[in-house]
N, C-alpha and C positions, 0 to 999 in steps of 0.2 A: 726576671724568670722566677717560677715558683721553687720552694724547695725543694733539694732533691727527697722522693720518697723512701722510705724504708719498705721492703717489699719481700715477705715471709712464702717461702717455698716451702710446699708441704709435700712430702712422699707419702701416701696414705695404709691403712691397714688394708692385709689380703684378708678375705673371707672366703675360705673356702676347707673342703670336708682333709686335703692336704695341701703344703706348701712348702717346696726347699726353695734356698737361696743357691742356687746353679746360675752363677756369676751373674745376677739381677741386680741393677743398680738403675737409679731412673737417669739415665744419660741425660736426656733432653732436659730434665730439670737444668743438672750442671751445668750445660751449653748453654741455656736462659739465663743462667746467674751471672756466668763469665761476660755474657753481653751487657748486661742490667748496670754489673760492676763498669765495667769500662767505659760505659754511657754516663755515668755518675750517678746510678743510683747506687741507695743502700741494702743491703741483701743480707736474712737471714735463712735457716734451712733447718728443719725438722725430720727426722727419718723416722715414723713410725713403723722404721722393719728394722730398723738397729736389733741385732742380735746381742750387739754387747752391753746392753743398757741393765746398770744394775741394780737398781729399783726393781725391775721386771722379772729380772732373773732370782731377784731372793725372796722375789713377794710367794706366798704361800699359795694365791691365787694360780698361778701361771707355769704351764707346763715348760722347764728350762729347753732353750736351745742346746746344739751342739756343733760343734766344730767339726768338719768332715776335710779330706784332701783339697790342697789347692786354693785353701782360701772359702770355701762352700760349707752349708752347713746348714739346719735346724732352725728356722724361726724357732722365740719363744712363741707359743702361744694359750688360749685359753678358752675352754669350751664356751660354745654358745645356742642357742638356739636354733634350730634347721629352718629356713624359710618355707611356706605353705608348698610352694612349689619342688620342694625334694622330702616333702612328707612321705613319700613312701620307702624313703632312703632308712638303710639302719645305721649307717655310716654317722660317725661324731663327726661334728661340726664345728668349726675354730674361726677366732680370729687372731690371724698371724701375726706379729709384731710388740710392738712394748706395751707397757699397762696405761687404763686410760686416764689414773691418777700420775702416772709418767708424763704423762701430754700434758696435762692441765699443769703440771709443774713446769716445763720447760716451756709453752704459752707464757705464764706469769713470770718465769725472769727474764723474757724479751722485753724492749723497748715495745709501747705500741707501734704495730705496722701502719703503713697506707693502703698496701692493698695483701691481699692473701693469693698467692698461686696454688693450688693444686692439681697434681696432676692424676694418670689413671692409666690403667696398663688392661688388662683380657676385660672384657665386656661384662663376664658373670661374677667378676668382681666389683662390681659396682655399690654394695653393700657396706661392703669395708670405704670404699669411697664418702658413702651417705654420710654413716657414720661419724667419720673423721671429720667430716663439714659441720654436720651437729655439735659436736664438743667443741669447736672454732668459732661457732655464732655463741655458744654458751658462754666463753671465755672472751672472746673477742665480740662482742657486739656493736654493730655500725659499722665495722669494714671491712669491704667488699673482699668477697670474697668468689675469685673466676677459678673454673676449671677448666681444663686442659688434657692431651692428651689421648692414648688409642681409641676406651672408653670414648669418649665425648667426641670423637669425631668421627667412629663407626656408627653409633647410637645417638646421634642429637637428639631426637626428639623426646627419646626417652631421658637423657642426661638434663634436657630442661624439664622436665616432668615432673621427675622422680629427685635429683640429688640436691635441691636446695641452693644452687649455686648462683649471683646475682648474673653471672656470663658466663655460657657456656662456649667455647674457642671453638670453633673450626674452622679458622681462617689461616691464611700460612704467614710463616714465618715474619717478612717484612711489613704487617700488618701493625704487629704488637706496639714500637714505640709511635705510631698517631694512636696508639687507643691509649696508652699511657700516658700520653699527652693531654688527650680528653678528658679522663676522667681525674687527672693529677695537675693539671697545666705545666707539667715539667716535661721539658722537649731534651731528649738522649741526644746525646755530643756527637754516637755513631751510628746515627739510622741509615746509614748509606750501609752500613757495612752490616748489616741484618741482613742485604738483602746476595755474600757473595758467603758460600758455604769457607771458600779457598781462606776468607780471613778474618775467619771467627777464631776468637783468643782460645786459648784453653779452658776446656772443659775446667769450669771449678771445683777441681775434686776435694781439693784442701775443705772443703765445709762439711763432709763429711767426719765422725769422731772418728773415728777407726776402721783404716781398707784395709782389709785381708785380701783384695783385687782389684784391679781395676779394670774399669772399662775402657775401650779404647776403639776407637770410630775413626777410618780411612777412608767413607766411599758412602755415600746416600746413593739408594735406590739400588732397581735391580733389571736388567735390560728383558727378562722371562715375564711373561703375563699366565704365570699356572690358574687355572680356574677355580685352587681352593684355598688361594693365597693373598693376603690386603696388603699387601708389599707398595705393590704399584698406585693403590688408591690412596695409601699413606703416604708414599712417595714416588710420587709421578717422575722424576726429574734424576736423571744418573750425574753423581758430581763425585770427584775423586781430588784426593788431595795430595800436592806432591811429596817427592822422597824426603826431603830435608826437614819438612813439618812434621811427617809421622816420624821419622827417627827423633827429632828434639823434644815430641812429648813424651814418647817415649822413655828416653832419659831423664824430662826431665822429671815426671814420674815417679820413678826407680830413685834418683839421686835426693827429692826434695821429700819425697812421701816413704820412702821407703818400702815401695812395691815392688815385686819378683815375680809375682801371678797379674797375666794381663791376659783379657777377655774379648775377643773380635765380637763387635755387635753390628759388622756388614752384613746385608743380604745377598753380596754375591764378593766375596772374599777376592777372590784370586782372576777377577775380569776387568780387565784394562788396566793393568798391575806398570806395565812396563814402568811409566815416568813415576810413578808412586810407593807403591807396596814393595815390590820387587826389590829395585834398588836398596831401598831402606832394610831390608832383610838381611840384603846382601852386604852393608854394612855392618851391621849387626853381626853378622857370622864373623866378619873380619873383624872388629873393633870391640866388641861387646855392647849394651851390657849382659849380663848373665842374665837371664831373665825365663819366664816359661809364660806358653802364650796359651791360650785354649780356642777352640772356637762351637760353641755353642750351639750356633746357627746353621752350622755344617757346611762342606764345601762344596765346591759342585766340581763334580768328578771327573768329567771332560777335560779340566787343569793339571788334574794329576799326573803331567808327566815327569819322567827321572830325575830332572833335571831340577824342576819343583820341586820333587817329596825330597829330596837331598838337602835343598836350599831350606826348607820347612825344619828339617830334621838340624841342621847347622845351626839355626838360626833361634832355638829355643822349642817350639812347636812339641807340644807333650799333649793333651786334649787330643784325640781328633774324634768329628763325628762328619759322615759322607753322607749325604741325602740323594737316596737309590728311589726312595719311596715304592719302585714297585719292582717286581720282576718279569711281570708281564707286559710284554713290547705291546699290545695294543693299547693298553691302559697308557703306557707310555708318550704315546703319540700323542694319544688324546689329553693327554696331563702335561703337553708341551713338546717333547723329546727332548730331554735335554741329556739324558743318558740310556744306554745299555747293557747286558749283563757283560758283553764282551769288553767294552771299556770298565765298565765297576773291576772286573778281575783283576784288568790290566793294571789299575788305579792301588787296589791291593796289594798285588806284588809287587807294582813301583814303592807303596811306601813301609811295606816290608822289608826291603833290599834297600832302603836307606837307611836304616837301625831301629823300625821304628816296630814296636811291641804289641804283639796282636790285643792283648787288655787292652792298650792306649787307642785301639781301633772301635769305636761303635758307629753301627748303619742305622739309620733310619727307614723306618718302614712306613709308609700311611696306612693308617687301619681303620675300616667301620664307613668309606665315602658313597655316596648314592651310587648305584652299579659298580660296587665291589664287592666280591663271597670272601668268606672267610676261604676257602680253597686256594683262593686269589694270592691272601696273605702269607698263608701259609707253605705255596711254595718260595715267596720269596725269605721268608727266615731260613728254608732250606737250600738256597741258594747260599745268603748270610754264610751261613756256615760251613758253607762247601769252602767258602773263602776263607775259613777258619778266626774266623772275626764276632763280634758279637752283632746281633740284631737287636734292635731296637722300636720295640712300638710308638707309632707316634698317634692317637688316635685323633681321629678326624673331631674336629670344632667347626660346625657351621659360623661364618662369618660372614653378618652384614657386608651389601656392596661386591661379591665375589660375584665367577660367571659360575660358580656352583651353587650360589643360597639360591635359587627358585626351585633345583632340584631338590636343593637340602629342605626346603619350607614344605613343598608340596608332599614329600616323603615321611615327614617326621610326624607321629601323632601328637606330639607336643607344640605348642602353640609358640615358636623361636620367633617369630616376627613380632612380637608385642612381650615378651620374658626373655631379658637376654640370660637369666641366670638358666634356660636351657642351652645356651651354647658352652656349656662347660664340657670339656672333652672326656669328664670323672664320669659324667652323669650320663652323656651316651645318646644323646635325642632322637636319632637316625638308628636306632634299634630299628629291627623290623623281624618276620617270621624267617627267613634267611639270611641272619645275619642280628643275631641275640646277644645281650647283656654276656651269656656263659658262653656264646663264640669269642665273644673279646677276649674275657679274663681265662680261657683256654688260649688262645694266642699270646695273650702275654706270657703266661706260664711257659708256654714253648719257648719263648726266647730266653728264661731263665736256667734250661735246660742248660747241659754240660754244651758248649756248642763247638769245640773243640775237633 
């Protein structure tokens, strides 16, 4: 058999006009590593969003990060150049992450690799992606280097086009060790076990230098097909893992890393919970550890009953954000149903009456989608707050592969089907005469309002 490879994981830089770290960590990476490793390869990891890289943060060049609640916080980063396509933007321009004499220093004290992974997260960050790939052919030249990732397999044609990458991935998961095989001749010990979510090792969080949170994944997929959502296209396939594997990494987490902030990155958190989530909580409440959980992704509200928001509330659960997205039942329907205002309320005051602190509550709102008025939006932030909770804008990002992008393509004056740095949700492409740039940043402002 040929040697095992050494195989270098990149998290690459954001580009974009802002960026917080709101418990962002490239899970999938770690998942990759954790298998790599136990297959017998070798595996190293680069985090070009490390906020606590100290080169970066003392170099002169580079606007420091900050430390925010919970683990969250402030990319460093450092002005750069607007791309042609947001020329008419006044808005400064960044790239988020450590300095790129950082990178070049931490390339030269690795081992050379065999192959390079990179991965890639929102579409109109693909800049920071290019980027990152250029300094890696610079430094590393001759080895291959594949990307991976949201990017690259919303956007293929553009990701082989434009990033420079010798492979671009958009094959699933149990693909990878015959391609590793191929182009390495070293065949992984556990290619069977690529192919079952239930017994993939722990996420390799340990390669990261320093968690201020972790990620923490119980449940691929999501059983809703919303029409403005790549959930389902990204992951076709609902797989849940049971109670005694979420509580053990959990712990082991907390006990080995020293983490107390843990982050849900499910798309449907609290559905089909019984043999998994549930239980494991319910431990948790009784045994410890002490820990505090967020969920980002928001939950779907139809769950929230008493009996839940108690078990949430016992169990850790400080974060919450509920995804209402709208308040208008027709919009509703036709965005799924998957809730109403009469359960949102209900949802409310179930996790009020569990202890839980109307700050610690934020709603989501979708804002700006093809046949939606600002009118639209606007009563549901005045719902929000009827509930006495905060509203939250989430603005609309057309997205490759959705049952919404023909409408979002054929609406938008901007050209999203050949630029993905127009599906930025900053930039707004799906402006129109009813439903303006100053309708937006007037709705946002509302939700800033006292909402009390």
């Amino acid at each position: 058999m040929a040697k095992a490879p050494l195989i270098l994981m990149v998290n690459p830089w954001i580009t974009d006009f802002a960026a917080h770290d709101l418990w962002a960590k490239p899970m999938g990476l770690f998942i990759l590593a954790s298998l790599l490793k136990e297959g017998g390869c070798g595996v190293e990891y680069i985090d070009c969003l490390d906020r606590h890289d100290d080169f970066t943060n003392d170099h002169s060049d580079v606007l420091r990060g900050a430390p925010k609640k919970f683990g969250t916080g402030k990319y460093p980063r450092m002005s750069i150049r607007r791309p042609e396509a947001y020329s008419g933007s006044r808005r400064f321009y960044y790239r988020h992450g450590i300095h790129p004499e950082s990178f070049r220093r931490k390339l030269h004290e690795l081992e050379r690799p065999d192959l390079v992974w990179i991965t890639s997260s929102m579409t109109y960050w693909y800049p920071g992606v290019r980027e990152s790939l250029e300094l890696i052919r610079e430094e590393l030249p001759g080895v291959p280097v594949w990307l991976g990732g949201i990017y690259a397999k919303l956007c293929p044609d553009h990701a082989k086009r434009n990033s420079g990458a010798d492979l671009v991935f958009t094959g699933t998961l149990p693909e990878l060790p015959g391609l590793v095989a191929q182009h390495t001749g070293f065949s992984l010990s556990n290619a069977s076990v690529w192919t079952d979510f239930s017994l993939f090792p722990s996420p390799a969080l340990e390669l990261a230098q320093k968690l201020d949170y972790a990620p923490i994944l119980t449940g691929l997929g999501c059983p809703y097909r919303c029409p403005y959502c790549a959930s389902a296209k990204l992951q076709p396939e609902l797989k849940r893992l049971g109670a005694e594997k979420i509580y053990s990494e959990i712990l082991r987490v907390h006990e080995l890393l020293g983490v107390s902030d843990f982050a849900f990155y499910d798309d449907a958190l609290l559905l089909d919970t019984e043999r998994g989530l549930k239980p494991a909580l319910e431990r948790i409440a009784r045994e410890g550890p002490k820990v505090r959980f967020h969920v980002p992704n928001a939950l779907h509200i139809r769950s929230l009953s008493s009996d839940w928001c108690n078990l949430l509330r016992a169990s850790g659960f400080r974060t919450i954000r509920l995804g209402l997205e709208t308040a208008a039942d027709a919009k509703n329907r036709e965005w799924g149903g998957k809730v109403d205002l009469e359960l949102f309320y209900s949802g409310v005051e179930n996790l009020l009456a569990a202890g839980f602190e109307r700050d610690e509550i934020g709603v989501y709102l979708l804002c700006g989608l093809p046949g939606q008025t600002p009118e639209e939006v606007a009563e549901g932030i005045a719902a929000v707050k009827k509930a006495g909770v905060r509203p939250r804008i989430a603005e609309y990002s057309p997205i490759p592969g959705t049952a919404m992008w023909e409408d979002a393509a054929a609406l938008s004056s901007y050209d999203i089907q050949s630029e993905p740095l127009y599906h930025n949700n900053t930039f707004f492409a799906c402006r129109r005469s009813d439903f303006t740039l100053e309708d937006m940043e007037a709705l946002k402002k509302m939700t800033r309002l006292d909402h009390k």
